[in-house]
N, CA, C and O atoms as a GROMACS GRO file, in nm:
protein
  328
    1UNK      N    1   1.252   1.133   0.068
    1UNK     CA    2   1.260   0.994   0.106
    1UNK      C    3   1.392   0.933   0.058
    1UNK      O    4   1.473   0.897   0.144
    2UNK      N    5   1.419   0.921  -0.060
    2UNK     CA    6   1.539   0.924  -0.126
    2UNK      C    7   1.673   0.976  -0.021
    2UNK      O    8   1.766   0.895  -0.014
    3UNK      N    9   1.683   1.062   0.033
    3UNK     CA   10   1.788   1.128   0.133
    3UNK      C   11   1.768   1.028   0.250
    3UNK      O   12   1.856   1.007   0.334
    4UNK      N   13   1.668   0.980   0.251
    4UNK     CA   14   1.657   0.946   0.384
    4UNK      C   15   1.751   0.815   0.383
    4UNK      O   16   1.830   0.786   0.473
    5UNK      N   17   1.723   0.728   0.240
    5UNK     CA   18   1.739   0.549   0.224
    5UNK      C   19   1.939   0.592   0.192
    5UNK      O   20   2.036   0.523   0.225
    6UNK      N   21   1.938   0.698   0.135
    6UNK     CA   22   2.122   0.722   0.097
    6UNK      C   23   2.145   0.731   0.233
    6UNK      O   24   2.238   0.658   0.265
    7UNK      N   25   2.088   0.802   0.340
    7UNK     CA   26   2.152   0.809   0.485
    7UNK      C   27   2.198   0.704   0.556
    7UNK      O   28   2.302   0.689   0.620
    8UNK      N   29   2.056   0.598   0.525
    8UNK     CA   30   2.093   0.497   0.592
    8UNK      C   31   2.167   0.457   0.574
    8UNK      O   32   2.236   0.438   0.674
    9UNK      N   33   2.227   0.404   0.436
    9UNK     CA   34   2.301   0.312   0.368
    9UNK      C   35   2.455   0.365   0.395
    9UNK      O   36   2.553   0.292   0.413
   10UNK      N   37   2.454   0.520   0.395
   10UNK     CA   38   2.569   0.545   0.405
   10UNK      C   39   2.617   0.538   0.577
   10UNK      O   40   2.732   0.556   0.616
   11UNK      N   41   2.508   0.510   0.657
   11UNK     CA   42   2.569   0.500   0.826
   11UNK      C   43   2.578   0.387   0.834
   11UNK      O   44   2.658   0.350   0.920
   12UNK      N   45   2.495   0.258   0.739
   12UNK     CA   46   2.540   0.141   0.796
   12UNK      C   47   2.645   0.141   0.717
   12UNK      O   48   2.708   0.038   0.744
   13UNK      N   49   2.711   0.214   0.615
   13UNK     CA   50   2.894   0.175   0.541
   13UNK      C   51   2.985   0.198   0.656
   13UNK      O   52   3.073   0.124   0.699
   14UNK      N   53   2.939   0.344   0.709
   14UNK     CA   54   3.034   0.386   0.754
   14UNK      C   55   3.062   0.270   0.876
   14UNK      O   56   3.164   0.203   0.890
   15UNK      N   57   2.949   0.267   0.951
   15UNK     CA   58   2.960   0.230   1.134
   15UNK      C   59   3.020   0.033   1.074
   15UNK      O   60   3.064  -0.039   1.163
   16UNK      N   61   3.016  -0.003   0.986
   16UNK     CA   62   3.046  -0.115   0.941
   16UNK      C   63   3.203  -0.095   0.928
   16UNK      O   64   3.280  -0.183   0.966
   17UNK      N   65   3.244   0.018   0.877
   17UNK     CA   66   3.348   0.022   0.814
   17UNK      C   67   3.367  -0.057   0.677
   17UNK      O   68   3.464  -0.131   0.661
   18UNK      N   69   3.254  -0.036   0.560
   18UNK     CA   70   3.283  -0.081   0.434
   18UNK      C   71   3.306  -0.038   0.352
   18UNK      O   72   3.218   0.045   0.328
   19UNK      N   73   3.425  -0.041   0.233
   19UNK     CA   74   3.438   0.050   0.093
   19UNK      C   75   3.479   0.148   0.160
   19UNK      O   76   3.500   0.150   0.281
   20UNK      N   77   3.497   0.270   0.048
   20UNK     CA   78   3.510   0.402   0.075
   20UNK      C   79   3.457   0.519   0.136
   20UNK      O   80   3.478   0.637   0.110
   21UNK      N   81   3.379   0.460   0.231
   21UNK     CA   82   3.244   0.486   0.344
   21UNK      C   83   3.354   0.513   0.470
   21UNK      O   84   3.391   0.611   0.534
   22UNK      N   85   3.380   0.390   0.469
   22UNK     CA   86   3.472   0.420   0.565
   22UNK      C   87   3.610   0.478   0.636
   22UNK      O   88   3.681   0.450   0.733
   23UNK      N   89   3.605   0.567   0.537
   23UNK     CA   90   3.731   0.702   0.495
   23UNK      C   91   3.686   0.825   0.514
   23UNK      O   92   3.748   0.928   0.541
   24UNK      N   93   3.533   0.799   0.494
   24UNK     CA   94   3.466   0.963   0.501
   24UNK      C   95   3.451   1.024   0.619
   24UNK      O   96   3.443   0.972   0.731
   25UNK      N   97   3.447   1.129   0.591
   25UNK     CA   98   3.381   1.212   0.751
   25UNK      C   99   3.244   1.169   0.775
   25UNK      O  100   3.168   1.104   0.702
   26UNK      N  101   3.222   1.227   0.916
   26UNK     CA  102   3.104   1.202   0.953
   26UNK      C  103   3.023   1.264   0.887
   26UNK      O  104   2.921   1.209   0.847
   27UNK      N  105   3.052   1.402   0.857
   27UNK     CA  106   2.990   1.504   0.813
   27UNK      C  107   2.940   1.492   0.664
   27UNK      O  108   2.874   1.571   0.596
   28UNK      N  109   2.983   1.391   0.640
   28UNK     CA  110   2.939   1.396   0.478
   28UNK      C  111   2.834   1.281   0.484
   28UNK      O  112   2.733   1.285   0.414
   29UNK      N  113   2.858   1.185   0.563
   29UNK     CA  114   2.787   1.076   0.586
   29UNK      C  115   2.687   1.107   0.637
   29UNK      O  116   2.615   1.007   0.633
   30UNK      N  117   2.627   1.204   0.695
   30UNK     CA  118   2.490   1.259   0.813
   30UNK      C  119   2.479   1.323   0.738
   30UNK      O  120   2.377   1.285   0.795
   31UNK      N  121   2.470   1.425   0.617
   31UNK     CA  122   2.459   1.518   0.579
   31UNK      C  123   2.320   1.512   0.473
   31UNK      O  124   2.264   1.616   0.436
   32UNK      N  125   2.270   1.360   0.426
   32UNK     CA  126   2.221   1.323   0.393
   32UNK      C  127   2.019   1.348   0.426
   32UNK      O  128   1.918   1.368   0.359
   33UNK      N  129   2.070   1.324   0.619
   33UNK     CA  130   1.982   1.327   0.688
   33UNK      C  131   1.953   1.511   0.668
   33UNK      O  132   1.849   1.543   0.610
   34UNK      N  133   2.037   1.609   0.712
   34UNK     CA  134   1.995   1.736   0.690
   34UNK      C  135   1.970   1.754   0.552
   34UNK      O  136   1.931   1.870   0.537
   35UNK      N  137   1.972   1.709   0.472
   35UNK     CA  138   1.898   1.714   0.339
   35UNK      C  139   1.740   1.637   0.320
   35UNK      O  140   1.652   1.642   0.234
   36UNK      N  141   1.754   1.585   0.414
   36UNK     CA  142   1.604   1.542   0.436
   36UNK      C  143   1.495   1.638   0.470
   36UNK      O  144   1.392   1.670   0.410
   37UNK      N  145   1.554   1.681   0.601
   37UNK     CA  146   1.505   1.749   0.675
   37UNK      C  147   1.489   1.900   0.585
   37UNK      O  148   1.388   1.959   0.624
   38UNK      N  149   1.527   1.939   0.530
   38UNK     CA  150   1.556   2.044   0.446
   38UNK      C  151   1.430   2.043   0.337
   38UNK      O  152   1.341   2.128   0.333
   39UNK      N  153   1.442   1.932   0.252
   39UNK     CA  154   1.331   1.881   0.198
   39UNK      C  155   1.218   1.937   0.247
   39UNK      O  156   1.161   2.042   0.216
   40UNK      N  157   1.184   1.819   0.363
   40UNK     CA  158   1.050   1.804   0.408
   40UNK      C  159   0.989   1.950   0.435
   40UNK      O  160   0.877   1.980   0.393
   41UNK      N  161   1.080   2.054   0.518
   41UNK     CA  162   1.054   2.175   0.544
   41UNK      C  163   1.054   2.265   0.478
   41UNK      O  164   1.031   2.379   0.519
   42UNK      N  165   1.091   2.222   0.307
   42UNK     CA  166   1.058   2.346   0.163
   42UNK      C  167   0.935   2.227   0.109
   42UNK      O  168   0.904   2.258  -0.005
   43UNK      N  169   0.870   2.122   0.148
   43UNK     CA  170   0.772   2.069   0.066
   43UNK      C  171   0.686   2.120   0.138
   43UNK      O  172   0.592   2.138   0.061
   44UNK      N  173   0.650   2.162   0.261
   44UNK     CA  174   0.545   2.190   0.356
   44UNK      C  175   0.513   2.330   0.371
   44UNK      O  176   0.401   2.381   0.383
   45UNK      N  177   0.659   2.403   0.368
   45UNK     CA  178   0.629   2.564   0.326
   45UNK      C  179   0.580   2.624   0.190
   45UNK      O  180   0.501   2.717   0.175
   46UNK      N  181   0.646   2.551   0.089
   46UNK     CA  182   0.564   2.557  -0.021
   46UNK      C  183   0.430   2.549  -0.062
   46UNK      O  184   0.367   2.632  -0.127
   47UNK      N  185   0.387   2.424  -0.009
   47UNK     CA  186   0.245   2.375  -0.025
   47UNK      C  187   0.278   2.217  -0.101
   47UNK      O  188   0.168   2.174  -0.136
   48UNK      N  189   0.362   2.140  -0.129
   48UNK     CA  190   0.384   2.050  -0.228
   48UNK      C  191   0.315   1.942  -0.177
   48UNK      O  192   0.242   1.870  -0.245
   49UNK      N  193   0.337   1.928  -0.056
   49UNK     CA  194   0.329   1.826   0.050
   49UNK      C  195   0.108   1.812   0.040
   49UNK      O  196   0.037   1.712   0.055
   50UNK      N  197   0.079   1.921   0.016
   50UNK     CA  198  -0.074   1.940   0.027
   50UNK      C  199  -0.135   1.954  -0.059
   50UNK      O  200  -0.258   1.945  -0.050
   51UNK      N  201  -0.036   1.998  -0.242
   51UNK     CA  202  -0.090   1.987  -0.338
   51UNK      C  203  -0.124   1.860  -0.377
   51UNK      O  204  -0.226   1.818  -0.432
   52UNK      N  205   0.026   1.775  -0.322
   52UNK     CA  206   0.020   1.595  -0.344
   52UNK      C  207  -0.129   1.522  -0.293
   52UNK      O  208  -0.207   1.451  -0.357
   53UNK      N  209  -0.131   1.561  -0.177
   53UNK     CA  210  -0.248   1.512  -0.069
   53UNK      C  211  -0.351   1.517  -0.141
   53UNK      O  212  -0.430   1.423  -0.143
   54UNK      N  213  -0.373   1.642  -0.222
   54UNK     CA  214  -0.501   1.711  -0.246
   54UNK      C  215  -0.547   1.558  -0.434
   54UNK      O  216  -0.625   1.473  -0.474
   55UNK      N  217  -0.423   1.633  -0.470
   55UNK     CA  218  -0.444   1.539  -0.647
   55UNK      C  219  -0.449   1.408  -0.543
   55UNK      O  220  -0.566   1.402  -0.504
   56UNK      N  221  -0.391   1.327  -0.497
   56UNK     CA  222  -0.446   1.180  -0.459
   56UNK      C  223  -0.608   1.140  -0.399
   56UNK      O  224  -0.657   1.029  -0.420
   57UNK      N  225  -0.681   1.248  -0.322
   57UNK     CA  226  -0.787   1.244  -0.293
   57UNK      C  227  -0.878   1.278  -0.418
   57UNK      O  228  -0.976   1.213  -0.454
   58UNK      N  229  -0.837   1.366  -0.465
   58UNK     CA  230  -0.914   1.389  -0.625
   58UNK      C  231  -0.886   1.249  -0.698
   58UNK      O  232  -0.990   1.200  -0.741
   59UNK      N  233  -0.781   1.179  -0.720
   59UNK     CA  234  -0.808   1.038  -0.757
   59UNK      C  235  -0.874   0.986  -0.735
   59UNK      O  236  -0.974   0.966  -0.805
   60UNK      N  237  -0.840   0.919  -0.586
   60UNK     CA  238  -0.970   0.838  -0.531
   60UNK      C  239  -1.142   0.879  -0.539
   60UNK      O  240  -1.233   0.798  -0.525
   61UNK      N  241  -1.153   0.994  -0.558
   61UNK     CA  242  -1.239   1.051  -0.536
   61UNK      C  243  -1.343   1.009  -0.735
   61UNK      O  244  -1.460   0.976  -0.754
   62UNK      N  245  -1.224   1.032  -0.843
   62UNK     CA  246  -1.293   0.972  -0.950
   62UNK      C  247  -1.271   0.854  -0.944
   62UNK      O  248  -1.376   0.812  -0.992
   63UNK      N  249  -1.187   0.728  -0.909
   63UNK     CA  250  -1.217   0.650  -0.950
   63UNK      C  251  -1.340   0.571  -0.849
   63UNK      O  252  -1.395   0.471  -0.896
   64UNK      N  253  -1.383   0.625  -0.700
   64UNK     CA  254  -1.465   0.583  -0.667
   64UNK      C  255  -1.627   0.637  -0.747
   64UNK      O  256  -1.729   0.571  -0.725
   65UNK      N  257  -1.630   0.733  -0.816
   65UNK     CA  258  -1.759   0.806  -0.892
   65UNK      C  259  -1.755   0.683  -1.012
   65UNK      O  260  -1.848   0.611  -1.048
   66UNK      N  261  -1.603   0.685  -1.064
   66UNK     CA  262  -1.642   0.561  -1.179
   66UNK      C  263  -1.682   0.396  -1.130
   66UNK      O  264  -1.741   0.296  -1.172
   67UNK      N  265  -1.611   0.443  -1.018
   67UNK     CA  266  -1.647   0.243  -0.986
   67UNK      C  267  -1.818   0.248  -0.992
   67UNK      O  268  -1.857   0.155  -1.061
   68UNK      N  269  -1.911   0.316  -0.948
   68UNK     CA  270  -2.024   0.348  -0.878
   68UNK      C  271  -2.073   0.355  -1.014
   68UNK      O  272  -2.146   0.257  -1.029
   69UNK      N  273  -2.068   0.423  -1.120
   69UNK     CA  274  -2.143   0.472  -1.245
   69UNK      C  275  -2.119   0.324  -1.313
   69UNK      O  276  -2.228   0.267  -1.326
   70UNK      N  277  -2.018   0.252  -1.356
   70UNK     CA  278  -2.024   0.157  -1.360
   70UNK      C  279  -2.082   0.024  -1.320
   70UNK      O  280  -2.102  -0.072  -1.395
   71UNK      N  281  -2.118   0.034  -1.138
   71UNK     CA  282  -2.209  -0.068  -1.093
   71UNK      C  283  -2.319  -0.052  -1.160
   71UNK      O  284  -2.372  -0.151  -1.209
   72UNK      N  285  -2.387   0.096  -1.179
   72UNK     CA  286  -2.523   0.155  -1.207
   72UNK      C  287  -2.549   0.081  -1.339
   72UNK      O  288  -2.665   0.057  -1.373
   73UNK      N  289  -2.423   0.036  -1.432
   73UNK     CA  290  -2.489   0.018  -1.545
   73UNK      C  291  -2.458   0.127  -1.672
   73UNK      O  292  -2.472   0.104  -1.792
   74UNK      N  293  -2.410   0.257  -1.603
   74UNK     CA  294  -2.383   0.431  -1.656
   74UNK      C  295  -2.254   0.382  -1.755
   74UNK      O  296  -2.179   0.289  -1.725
   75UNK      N  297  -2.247   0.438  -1.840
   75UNK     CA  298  -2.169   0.441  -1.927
   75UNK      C  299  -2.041   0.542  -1.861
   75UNK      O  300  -2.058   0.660  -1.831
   76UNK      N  301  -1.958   0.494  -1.852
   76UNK     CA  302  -1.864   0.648  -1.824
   76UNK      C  303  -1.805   0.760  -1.929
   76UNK      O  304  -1.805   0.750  -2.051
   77UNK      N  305  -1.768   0.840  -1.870
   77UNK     CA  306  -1.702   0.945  -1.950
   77UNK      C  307  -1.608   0.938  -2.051
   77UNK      O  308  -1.585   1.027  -2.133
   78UNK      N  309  -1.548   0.820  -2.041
   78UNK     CA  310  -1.423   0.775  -2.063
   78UNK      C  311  -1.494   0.696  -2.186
   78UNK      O  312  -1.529   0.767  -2.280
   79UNK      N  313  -1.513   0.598  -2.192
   79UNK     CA  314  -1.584   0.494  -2.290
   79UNK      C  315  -1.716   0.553  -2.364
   79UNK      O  316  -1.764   0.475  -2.446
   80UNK      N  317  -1.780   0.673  -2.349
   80UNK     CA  318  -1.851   0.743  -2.366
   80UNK      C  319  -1.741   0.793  -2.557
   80UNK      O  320  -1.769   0.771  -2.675
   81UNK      N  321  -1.657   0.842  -2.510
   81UNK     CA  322  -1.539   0.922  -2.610
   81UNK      C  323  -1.553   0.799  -2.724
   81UNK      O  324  -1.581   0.817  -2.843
   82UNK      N  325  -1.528   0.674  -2.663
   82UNK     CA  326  -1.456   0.600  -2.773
   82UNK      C  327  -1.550   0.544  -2.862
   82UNK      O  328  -1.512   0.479  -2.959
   0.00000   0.00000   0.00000
């Protein structure tokens, strides 16, 4: 994501012509974007992209068990310790 917001910033320098943006090649200025793309396609071959997915549903997933044990009245796990 990060690659993505430097891309922008660096096409609206360039196509503006602002600062030292506007000296550069194109190629350095877009290059940003193939680093994106690069990214996205080692987070998805890896698995990163689905390990992420996976721990955020496991979040939601306890804090909806705690919201619920809590309506019940249940002591949780957590406050249980202390």
């Amino acid at each position: 994501m990060y690659f993505l917001l430097i891309g922008i910033v660096a096409l609206a320098l360039k196509y503006l012509e602002i600062g030292p943006v506007a000296t550069w090649s194109w190629l350095i200025v877009l290059a940003p974007f193939g680093l994106a793309v690069l990214w996205w396609w080692y987070a998805d071959a890896s698995g990163y992209t689905k390990k992420k997915e996976i721990e955020k549903m496991e979040k939601r997933t306890k804090d909806r068990i705690e919201k619920s044990r809590e309506a019940m009245g249940m002591l949780s796990a957590k406050r249980k310790k202390k």
